[in-house]
BATI-694051 format. One line per 8 residues: number of its first residue (from 1); their letters; for each residue x, y, z of N, C-alpha, C, O, CB. Coordinates in steps of 0.05 Angstrom, whole numbers, plus 5000, padded with zeros to 4 digits. Glycine has a CB too. Layout:
BEGIN
NUM) a) X Y Z X Y Z X Y Z X Y Z X Y Z  ...
***
This chain:
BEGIN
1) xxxxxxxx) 4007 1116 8922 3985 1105 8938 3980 1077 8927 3973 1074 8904 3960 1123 8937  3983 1050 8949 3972 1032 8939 3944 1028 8927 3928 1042 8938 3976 1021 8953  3932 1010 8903 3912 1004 8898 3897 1001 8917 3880 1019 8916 3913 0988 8887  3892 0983 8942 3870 0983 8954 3861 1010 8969 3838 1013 8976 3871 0962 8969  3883 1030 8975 3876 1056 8993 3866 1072 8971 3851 1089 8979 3902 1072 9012  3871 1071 8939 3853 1085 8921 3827 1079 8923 3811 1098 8926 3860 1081 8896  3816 1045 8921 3796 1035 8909 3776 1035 8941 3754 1026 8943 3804 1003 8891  3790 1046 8961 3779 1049 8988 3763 1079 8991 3741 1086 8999 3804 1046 9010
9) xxxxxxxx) 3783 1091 8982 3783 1126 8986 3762 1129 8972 3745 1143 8984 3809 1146 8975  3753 1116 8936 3742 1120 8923 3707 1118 8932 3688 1134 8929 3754 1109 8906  3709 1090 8942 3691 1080 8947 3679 1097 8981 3659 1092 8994 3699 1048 8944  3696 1112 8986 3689 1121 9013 3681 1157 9000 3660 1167 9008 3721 1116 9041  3690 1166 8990 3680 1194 8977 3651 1191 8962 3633 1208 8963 3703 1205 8954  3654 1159 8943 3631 1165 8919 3616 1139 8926 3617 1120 8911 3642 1167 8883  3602 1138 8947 3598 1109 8948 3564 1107 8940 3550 1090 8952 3607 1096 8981  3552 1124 8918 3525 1135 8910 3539 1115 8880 3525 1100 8866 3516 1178 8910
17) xxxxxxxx) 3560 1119 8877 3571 1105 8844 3585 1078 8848 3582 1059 8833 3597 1126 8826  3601 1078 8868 3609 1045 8871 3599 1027 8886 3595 1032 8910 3633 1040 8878  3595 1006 8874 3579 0984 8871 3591 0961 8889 3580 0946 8906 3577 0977 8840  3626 0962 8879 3645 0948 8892 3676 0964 8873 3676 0984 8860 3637 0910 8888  3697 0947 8878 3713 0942 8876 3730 0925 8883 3726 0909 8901 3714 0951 8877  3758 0923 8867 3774 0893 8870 3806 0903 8855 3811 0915 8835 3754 0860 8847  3820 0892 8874 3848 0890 8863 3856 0873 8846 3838 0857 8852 3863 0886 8879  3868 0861 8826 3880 0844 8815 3903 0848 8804 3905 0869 8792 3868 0836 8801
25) xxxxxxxx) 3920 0834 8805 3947 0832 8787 3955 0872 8795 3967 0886 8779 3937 0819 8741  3950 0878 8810 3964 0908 8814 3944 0924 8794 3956 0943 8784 4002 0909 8802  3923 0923 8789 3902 0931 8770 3872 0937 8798 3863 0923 8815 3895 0899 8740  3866 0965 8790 3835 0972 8808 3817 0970 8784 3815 0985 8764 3832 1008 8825  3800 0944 8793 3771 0949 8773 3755 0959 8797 3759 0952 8820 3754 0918 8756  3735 0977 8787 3709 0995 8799 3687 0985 8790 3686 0989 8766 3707 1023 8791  3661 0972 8800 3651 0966 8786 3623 0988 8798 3617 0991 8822 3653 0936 8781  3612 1000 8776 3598 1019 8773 3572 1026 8771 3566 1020 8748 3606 1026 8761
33) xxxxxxxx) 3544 1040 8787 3526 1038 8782 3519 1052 8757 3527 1075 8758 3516 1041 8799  3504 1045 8731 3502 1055 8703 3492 1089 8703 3501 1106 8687 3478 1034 8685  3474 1093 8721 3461 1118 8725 3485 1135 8737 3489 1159 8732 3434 1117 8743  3495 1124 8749 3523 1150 8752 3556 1155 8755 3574 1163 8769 3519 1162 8776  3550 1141 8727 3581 1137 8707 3596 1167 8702 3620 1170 8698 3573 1121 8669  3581 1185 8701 3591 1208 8700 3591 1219 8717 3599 1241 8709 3585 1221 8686  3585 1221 8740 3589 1238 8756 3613 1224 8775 3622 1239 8793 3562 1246 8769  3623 1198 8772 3645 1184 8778 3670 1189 8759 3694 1188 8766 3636 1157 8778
41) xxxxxxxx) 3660 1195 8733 3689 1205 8723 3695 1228 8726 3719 1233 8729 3696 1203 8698  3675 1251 8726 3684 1278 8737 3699 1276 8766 3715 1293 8773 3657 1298 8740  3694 1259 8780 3703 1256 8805 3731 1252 8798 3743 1273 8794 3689 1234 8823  3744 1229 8794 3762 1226 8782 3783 1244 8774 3806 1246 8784 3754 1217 8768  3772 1259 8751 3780 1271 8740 3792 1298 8756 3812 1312 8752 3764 1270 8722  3776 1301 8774 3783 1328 8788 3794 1321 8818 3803 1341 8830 3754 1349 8789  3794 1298 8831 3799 1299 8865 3828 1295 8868 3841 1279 8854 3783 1273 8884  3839 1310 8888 3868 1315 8879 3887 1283 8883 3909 1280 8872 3882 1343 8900
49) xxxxxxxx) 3874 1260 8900 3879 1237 8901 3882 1229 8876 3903 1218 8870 3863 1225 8914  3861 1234 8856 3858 1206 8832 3874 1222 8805 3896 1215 8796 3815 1196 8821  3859 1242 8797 3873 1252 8785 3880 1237 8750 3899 1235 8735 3893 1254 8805  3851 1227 8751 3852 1203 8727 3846 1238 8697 3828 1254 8691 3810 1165 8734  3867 1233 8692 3869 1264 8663 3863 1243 8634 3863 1257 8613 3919 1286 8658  3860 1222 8629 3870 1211 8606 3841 1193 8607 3831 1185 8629 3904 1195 8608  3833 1189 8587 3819 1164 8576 3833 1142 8554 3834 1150 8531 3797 1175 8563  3840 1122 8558 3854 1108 8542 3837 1089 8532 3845 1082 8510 3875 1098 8553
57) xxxxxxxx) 3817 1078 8539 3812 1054 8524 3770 1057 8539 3765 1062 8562 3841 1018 8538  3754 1052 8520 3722 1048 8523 3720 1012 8503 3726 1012 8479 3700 1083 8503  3713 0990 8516 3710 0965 8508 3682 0959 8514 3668 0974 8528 3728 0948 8518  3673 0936 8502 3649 0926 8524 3649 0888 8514 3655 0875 8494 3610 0948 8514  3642 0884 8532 3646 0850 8541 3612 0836 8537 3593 0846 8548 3658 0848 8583  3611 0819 8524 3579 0811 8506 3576 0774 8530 3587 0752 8529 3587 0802 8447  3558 0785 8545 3556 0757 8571 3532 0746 8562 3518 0747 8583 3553 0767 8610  3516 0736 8543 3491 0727 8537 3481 0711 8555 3457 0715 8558 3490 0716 8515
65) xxxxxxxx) 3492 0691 8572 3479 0675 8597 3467 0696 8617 3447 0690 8630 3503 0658 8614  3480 0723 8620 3466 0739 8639 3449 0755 8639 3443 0764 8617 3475 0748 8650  3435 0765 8660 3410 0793 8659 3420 0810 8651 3412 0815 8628 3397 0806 8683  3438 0826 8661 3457 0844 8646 3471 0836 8636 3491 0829 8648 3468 0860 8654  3467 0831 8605 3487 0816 8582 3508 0834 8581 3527 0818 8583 3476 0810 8550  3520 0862 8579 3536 0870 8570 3553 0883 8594 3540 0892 8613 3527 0883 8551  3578 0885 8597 3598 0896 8612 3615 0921 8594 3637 0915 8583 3616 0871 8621  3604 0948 8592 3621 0975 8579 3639 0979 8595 3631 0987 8616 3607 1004 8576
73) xxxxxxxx) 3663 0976 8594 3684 0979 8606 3707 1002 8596 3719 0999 8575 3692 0954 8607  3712 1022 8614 3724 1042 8616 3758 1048 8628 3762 1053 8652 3707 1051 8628  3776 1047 8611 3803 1052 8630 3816 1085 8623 3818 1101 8605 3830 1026 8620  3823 1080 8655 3832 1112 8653 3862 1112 8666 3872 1093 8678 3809 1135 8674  3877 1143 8660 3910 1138 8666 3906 1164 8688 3889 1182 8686 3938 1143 8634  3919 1161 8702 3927 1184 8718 3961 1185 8706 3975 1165 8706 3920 1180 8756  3968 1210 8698 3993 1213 8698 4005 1217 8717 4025 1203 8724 3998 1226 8686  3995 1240 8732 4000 1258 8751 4013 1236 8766 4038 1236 8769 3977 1275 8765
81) xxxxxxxx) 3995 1215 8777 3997 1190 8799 4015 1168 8799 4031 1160 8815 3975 1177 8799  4006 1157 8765 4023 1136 8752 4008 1119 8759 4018 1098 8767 4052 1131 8759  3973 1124 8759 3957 1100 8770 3945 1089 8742 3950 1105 8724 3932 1109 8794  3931 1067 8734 3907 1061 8718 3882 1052 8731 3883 1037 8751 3913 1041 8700  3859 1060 8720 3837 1047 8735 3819 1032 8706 3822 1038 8682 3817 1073 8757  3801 1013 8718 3782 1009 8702 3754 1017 8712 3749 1015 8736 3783 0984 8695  3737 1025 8697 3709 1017 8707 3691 1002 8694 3688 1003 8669 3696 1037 8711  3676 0982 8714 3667 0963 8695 3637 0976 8699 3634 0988 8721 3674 0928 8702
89) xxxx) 3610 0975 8680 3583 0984 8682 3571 0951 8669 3580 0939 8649 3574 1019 8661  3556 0946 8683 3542 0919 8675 3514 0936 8665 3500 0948 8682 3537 0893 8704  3507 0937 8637 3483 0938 8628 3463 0918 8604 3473 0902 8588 3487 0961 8620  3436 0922 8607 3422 0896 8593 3430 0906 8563 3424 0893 8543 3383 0890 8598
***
């Protein structure tokens, strides 16, 4: 499945958690409302589309010019798929 019919599907099942999304370089960032970060990775984790089984990487990005200074950023692997996603959560 291409990236945008994931970051479509996603956003059309959970759209209480995404905020937006965006393609780049063959990469889906999600960008995420903070209050329901988990109930977006259980999603994930279980819809037979995504199928994200793996956590590989938790970062966070320090933006001091902004309201929400910080960006926690989340990547996940689907094996099953052969997809990666990110999620980005903008918090103060």
């Amino acid at each position: 499945m291409p990236m945008n019919e994931l970051g479509a599907h996603i956003e059309l099942k959970r759209p209480d958690c995404v905020l937006s999304w965006d393609v780049a370089l063959d990469e889906l960032t999600v960008d995420v409302a903070p209050a329901n970060i988990a109930g977006l990775v259980e999603f994930l984790k279980t819809d037979a589309t995504c199928r994200f089984s793996t956590l590989i990487d938790v970062t966070a990005v320090d933006y001091p010019d902004r309201a929400k200074r910080f960006d926690v950023i989340y990547h996940f692997l689907s094996m099953y798929q052969n997809h990666r996603i990110r999620l980005r959560v903008s918090i103060r």
